[in-house]
C-alpha positions, 0 to 999 in steps of 0.5 A: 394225858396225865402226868403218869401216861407222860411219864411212862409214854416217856419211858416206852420210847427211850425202850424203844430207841435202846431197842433199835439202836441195840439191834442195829449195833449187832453183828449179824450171825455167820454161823447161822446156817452152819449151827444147824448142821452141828457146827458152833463157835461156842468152843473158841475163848471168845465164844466161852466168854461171850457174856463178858464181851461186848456182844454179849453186853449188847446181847443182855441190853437188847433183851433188857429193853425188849422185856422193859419195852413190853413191859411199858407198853402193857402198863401204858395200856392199862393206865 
């Protein structure tokens, strides 16, 4: 294994525990069902603003680390 697969097998798995621990921290959705029907909680102060809290952080780092985590694991393949 060279130094570069090291380095990004590395990387793939602290994307890859970013990943988990971010999905894990997530509250589940009870609005999940209701949404369907038209029903949102979008209209509340937290919902309008849900990108500066901290589901909204959570939200963004659990994205980030799936593209980065894909991402890696493509590069990792072609190197």
């Amino acid at each position: 294994m060279t130094t570069v697969q090291t380095i990004f097998t590395i990387l793939l798995l602290i994307s890859s525990l970013t990943l988990i621990v971010s999905v894990l921290l997530q509250k589940g959705d009870a609005d999940g069902i209701s949404a369907l029907g038209g029903g949102s909680s979008s209209d509340s102060f937290f919902g309008k603003n849900k990108g500066k809290s901290a589901e909204g952080r959570l939200a963004v780092l659990t994205k980030g680390s799936a593209i980065a985590f894909v991402v890696l694991g493509l590069v990792l393949i072609l190197v």
